[in-house]
C-alpha atoms as one frame of an Amber mdcrd trajectory, in Angstrom:
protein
-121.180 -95.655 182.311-124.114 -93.740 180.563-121.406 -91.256 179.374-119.230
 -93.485 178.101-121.668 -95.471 176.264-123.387 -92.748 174.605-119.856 -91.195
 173.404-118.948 -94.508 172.089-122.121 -95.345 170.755-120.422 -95.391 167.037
-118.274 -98.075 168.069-121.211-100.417 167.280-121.611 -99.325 163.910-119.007
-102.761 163.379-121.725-104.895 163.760-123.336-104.590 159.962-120.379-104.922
 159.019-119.025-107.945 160.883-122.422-109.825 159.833-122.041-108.774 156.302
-118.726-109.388 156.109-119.470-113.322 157.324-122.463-113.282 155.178-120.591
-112.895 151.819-117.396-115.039 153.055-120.337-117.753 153.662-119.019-118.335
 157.248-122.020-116.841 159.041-124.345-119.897 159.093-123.256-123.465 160.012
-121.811-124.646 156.827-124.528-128.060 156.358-122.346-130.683 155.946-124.319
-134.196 155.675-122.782-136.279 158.802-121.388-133.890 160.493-122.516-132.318
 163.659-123.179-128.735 164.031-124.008-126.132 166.151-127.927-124.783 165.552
-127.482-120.946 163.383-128.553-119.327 166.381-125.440-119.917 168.002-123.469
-119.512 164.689-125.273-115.761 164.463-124.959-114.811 167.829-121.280-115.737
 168.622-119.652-113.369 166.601-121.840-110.407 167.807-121.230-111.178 171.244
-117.508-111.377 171.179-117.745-108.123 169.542-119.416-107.156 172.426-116.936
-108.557 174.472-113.924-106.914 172.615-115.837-103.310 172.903-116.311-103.877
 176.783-112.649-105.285 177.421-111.596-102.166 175.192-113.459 -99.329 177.309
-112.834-100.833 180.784-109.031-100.956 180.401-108.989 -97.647 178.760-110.803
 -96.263 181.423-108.607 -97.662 183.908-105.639 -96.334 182.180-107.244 -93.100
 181.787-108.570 -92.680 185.437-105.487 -94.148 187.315-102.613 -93.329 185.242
-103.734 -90.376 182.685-105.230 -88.143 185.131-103.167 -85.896 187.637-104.662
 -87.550 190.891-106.658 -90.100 189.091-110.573 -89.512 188.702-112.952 -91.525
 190.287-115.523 -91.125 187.794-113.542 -92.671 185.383-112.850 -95.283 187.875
-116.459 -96.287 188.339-117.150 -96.515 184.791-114.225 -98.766 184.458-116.250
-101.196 187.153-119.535-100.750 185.858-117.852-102.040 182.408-116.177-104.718
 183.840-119.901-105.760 184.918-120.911-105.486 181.327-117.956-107.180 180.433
-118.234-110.132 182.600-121.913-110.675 181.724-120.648-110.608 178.330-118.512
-113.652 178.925-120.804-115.497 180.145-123.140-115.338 177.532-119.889-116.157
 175.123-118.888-119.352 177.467-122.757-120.591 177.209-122.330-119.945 173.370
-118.686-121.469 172.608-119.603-124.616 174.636-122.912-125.009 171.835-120.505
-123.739 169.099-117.677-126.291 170.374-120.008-129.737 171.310-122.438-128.752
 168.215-125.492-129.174 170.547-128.570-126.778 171.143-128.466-124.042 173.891
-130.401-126.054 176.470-127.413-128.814 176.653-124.490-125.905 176.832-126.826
-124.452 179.587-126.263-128.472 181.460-124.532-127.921 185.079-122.025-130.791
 184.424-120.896-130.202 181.404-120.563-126.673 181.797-118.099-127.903 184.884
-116.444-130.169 182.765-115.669-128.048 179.682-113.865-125.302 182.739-112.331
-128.269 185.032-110.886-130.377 181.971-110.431-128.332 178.516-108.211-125.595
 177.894-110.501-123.527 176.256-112.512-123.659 179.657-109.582-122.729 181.878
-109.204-119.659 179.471-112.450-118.615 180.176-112.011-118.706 184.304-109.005
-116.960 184.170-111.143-114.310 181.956-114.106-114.780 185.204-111.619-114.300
 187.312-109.529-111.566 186.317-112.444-109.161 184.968-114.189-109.907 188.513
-111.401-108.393 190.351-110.751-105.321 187.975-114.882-104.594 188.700-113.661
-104.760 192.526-110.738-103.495 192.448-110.493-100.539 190.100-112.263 -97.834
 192.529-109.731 -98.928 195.217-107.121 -97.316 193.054-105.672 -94.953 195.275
-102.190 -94.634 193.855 -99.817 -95.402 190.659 -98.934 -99.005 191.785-102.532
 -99.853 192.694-103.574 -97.911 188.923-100.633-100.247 187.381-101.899-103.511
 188.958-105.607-103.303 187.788-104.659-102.010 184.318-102.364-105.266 184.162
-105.345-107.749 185.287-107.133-105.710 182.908-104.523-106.567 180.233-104.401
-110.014 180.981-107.988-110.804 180.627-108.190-108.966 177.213-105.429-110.857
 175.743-106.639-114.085 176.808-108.967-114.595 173.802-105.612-114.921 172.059
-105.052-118.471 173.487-108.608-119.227 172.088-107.288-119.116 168.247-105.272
-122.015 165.975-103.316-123.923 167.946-102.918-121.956 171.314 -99.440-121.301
 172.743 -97.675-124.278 171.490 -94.727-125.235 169.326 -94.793-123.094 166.053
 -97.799-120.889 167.019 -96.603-119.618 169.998 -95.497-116.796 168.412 -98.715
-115.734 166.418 -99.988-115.974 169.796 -97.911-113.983 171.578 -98.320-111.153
 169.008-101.589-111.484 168.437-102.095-111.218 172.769 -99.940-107.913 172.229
-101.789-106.794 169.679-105.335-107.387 171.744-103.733-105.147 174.351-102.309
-101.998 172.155-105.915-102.099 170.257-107.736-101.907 173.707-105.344 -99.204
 174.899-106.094 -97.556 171.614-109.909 -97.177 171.625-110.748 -97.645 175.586
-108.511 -94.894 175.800-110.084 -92.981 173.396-113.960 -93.634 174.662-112.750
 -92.939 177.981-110.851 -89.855 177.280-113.804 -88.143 175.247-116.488 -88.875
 177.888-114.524 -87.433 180.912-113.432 -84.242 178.735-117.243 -83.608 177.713
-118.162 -83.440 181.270-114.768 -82.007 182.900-113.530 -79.979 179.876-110.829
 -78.054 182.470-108.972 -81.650 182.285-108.233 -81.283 178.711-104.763 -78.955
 179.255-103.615 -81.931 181.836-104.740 -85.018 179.977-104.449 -84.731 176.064
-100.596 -84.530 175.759-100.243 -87.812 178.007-103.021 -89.502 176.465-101.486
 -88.230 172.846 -97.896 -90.382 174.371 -99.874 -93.378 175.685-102.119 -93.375
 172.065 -99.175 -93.132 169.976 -97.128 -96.227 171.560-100.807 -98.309 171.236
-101.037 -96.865 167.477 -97.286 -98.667 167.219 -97.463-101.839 168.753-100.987
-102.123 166.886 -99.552-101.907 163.465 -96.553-103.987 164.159 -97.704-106.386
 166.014-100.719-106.938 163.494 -98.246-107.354 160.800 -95.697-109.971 162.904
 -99.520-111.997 163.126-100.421-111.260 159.526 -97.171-112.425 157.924 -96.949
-115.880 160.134-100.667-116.657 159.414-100.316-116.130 155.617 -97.314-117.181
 155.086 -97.220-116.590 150.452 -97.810-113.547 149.136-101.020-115.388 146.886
-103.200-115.829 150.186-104.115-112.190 150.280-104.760-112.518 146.816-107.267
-115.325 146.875-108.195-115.605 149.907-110.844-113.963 152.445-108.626-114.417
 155.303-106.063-112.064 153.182-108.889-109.394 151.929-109.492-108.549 155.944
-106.160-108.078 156.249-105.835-105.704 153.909-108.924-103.905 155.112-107.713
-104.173 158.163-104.713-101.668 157.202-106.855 -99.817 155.304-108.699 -98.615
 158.400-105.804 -98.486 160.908-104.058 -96.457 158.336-107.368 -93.988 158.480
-106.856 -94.095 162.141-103.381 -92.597 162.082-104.548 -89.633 159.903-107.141
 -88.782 162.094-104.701 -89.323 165.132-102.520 -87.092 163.728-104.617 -84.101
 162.829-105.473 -84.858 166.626-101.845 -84.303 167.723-101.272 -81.399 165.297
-104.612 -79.662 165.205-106.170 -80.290 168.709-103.282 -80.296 171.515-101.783
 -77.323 170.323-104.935 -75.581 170.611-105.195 -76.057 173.893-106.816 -73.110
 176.238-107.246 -72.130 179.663-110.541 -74.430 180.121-110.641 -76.929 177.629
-113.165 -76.304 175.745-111.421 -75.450 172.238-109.561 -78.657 172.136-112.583
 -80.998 173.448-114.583 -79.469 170.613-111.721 -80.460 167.954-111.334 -83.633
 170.220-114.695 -84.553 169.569-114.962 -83.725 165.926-112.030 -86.059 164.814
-112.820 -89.290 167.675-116.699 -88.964 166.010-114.840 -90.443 162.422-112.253
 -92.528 164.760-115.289 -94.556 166.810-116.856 -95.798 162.898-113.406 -96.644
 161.868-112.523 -98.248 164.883-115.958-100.387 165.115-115.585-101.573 161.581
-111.879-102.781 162.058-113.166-104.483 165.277-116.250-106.215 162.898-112.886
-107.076 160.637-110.776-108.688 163.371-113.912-110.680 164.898-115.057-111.958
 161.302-111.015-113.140 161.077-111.088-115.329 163.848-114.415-116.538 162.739
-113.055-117.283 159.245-109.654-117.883 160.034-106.853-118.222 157.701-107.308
-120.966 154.528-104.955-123.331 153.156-102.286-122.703 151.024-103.426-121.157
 147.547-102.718-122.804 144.154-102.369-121.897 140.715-106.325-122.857 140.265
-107.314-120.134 142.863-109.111-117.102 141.779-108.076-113.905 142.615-110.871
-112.592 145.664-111.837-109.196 143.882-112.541-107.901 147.802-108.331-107.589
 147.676-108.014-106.472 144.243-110.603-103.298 145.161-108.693-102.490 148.410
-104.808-102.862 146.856-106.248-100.780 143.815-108.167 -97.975 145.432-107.882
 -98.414 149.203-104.250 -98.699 150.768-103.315 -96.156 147.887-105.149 -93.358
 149.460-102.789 -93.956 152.808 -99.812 -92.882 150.864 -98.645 -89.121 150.911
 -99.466 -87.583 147.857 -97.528 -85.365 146.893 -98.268 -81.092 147.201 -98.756
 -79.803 143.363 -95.471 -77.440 143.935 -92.705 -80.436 144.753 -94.848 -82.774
 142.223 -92.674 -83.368 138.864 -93.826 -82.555 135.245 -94.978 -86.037 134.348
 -96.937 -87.004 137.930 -99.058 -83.252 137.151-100.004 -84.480 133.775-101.209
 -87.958 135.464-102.694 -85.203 138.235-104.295 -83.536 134.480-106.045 -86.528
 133.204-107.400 -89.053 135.710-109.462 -90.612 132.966-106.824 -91.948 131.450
-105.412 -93.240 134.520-108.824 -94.783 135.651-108.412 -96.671 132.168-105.133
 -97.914 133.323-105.932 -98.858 136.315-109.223-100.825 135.010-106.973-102.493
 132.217-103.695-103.210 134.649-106.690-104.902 137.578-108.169-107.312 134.164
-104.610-108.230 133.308-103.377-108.987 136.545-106.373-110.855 138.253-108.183
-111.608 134.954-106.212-112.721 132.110-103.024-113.676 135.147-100.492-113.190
 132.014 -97.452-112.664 134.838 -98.315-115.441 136.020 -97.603-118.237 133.187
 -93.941-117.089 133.074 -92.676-116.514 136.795 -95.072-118.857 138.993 -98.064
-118.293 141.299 -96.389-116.850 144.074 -93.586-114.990 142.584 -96.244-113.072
 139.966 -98.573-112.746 143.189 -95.885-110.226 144.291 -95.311-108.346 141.045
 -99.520-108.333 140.941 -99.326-106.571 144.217 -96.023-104.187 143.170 -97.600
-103.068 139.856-101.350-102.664 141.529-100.091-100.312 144.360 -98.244 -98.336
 141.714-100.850 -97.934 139.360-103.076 -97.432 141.973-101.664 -94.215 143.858
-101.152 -92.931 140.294-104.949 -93.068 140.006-105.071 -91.421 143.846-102.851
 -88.720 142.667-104.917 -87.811 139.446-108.105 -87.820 141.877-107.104 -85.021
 143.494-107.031 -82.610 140.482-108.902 -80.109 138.824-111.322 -82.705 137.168
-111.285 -84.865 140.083-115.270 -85.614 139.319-115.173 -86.876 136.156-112.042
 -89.042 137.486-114.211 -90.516 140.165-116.776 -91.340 137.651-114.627 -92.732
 134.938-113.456 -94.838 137.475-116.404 -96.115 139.245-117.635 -96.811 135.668
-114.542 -98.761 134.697-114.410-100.531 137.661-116.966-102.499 137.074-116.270
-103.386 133.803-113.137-104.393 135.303-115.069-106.130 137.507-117.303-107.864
 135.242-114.270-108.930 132.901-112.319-110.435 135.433-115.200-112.695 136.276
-115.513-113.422 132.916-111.796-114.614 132.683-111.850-116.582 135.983-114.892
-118.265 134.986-113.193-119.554 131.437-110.690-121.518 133.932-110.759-124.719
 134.764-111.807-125.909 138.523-112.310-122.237 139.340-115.841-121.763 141.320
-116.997-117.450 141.394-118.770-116.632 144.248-121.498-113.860 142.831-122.036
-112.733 146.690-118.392-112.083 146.936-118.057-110.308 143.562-120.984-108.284
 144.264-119.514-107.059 147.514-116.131-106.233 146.035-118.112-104.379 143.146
-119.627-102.194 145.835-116.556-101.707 147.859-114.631-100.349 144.952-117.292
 -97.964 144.479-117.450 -96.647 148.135-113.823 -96.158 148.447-113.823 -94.195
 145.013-117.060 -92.133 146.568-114.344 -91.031 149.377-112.343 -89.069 146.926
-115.887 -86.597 146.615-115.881 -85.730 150.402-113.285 -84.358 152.977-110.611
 -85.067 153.545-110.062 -86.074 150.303-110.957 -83.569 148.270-107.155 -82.012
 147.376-108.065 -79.114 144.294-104.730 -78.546 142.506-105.707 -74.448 143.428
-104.785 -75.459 146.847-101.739 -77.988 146.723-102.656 -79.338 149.839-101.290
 -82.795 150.432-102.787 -85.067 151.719-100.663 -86.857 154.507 -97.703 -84.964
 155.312 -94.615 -86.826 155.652 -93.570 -85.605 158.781 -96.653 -86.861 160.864
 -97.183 -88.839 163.670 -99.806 -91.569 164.165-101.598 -90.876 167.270-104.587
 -88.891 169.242
């Protein structure tokens, strides 16, 4: 377990985030109302944390029960223990997260959660408490169970109890598995699973290659199969839950619930670049003991564990938040979404390699000053002044916001990755928050529109950290080298 811990020590790097995140969306203390009872802030503070927690422990003991008992030629035991001395963790975990949810859920203090009988009621009588056994229950027998696996059937059972107490958090969220939310549940249960898969298998994998490097020849190309499907499901299963949760194009405009979404891409989209310079850098550099590819192995999952900690911190600050009520025309645009449509998802597309690029996309290429003032002016337009808007409706213009944003905005990727990329990274940080400031300015003028600085603030900074990117590898594309970027014929996985 010390192995795996240590290797996937990044993983935890979500936490800041996840506590910042809930910080600026004002969801991480109890909200105050007069009259209405709440849980103490302890609880509100500490329940988020520990279902991260949970989430990271569910994660590594299913991938290391997928990676001992079905990834491995003749399983390995070692894997197999960690898997039980994470289930350990894991079940610990829950416990402190039933104790917790019962405080959260009855709004009283810790010492009347910790009560014998109502504990016993909460588990004999409410659904959310027969959630939890089943979680006791089937986490208890993976810890028994999973170094008894002694063949494929065996490794296929436990990974399936494994499976089913991950997903169960799923029937925790709005409305369980009933009428029209069954299936946000049911994808969102899927989507548990593939994310597990996905970084388990990935912690697991890079602890038992650092001490058995000889594996690596055996292991990677299955593991690069098993992390590819995950990688799929993930995404499309994310988006099934995204698009029946927000159900206008507006909420991931103006709302919080939307902006994670959206940064939630963001970093699964980083995921499948670094998964793919795994598959196309790493296995076919595979030698006679390993230890070329678990060096290259290593390198890449080191950037993989932060990105995959922070998009946990994003998924457990969504079901903390949870999604808002339908937007109207009085909502202002959440600058958090504007600074990831504008500078974030744009980087995920493939730019283009200077020698296919056309004359007019290697002058934009020539002058990303001008295109940072474009970009600055389209963003104050858009979410500021909202002219597209007053002539084709909320929703509708909340599309052609989106459309034109995206454009403009892998335009301004595109002429970061010239030449004079510098001064385009400054131009635009500096323009940016003019942008910002002026859009504030606008949304303030409106009637029955409330700014919140914090979240303004945060956006401001975001935009600026994403820009930063273009200044460091990967991203640094010279036009001397015509280098793209992402290349079109990649595949998303480790």
């Amino acid at each position: 377990m010390i192995n795996t811990f240590a290797t996937s020590r990044r993983l935890w790097w979500g936490v800041p985030l996840l506590l910042i995140v809930l910080w600026v969306a004002g969801s991480l203390l109890p909200p105050g109302d007069v009259g209405i009872p709440q849980a103490p802030w302890s609880t509100w503070v500490s329940l988020p944390v520990v279902r991260y927690g949970r989430d990271i422990a569910a994660a590594i003991t299913l991938g290391c029960v997928i990676v001992g008992g079905l990834v491995v030629p003749s399983r390995s035991i070692r894997a197999l223990r960690w898997a039980s001395a994470w289930a350990l963790l894991w079940l610990g975990i829950l416990v402190v997260q039933f104790i917790l949810t019962i405080s959260d859920v009855l709004a009283v203090p810790l010492s009347g959660a910790l009560d014998p009988t109502t504990m016993w009621s909460v588990v004999t009588q409410v659904d959310l408490g027969r959630v939890f056994m089943w979680q006791f229950i089937g986490v208890l027998v993976v810890g028994a169970l999973s170094q008894a696996v002694f063949s494929t059937i065996t490794a296929w059972v436990v990974a399936l109890v494994a499976s089913g107490a991950a997903l169960a958090p799923s029937f925790l969220g709005h409305g369980g598995l009933t009428g029209g939310h069954a299936m946000a549940t049911i994808s969102l249960a899927i989507h548990l699973v593939a994310i597990s898969v996905w970084i388990g298998g990935l912690a697991a994998l890079v602890a038992l290659l650092r001490s058995t490097p000889t594996l690596a020849s055996s292991v990677l190309p299955r593991f690069s199969a098993v992390a590819l499907g995950a990688a799929v499901v993930a995404a499309e299963s994310g988006l099934l839950n995204s698009s029946l949760r927000l159900s206008q194009p507006g909420m991931f405009i103006v709302t919080w619930y939307g902006a994670l979404v959206l940064g939630k891409v963001v970093f699964i989209g980083w995921l499948a670049y670094f998964g793919m310079m795994q598959r196309r850098r790493v296995v076919p550099a595979l030698d006679s003991d390993g230890s070329l590819s678990t060096q290259g192995l290593i390198r890449y999952a080191t950037a993989e564990f932060v990105i995959m900690g922070l998009a946990v911190g994003v998924a457990v600050s969504m079901s903390r938040i949870g999604p808002t009520a339908t937007p109207n025309a009085h909502d202002a645009a959440n600058l958090m979404s504007v600074a990831l449509l504008i500078f974030a998802l744009p980087q995920l597309v493939p730019l283009l390699s200077v020698g296919s690029t056309p004359r007019w996309l290697r002058r934009v290429r020539n002058n990303p000053e001008i295109m940072a003032v474009v970009a600055a002016v389209a963003c104050i337009e858009l979410f500021g002044l909202s002219v597209v808007d007053h002539f084709v409706g909320t929703q509708f213009g909340a599309l052609i916001d989106i459309a034109i944003v995206l454009v403009v905005g892998w335009l301004l990727a595109v002429a970061l990755t010239g030449d004079r990329q510098r001064s385009g990274v400054y131009m635009a940080m500096g323009m940016w928050i003019v942008a910002c400031a002026a859009i504030t300015y606008f949304q303030m003028s409106q009637p029955h529109s409330v700014i919140d600085t914090r979240a303004v603030a945060a956006a401001t900074i975001t935009g600026l950290v994403v820009l930063s990117l273009y200044l460091v590898e990967p991203l640094r594309v010279s036009e001397a080298s015509a280098s793209p970027l992402f290349e079109p014929s990649a595949s998303p996985t480790q």
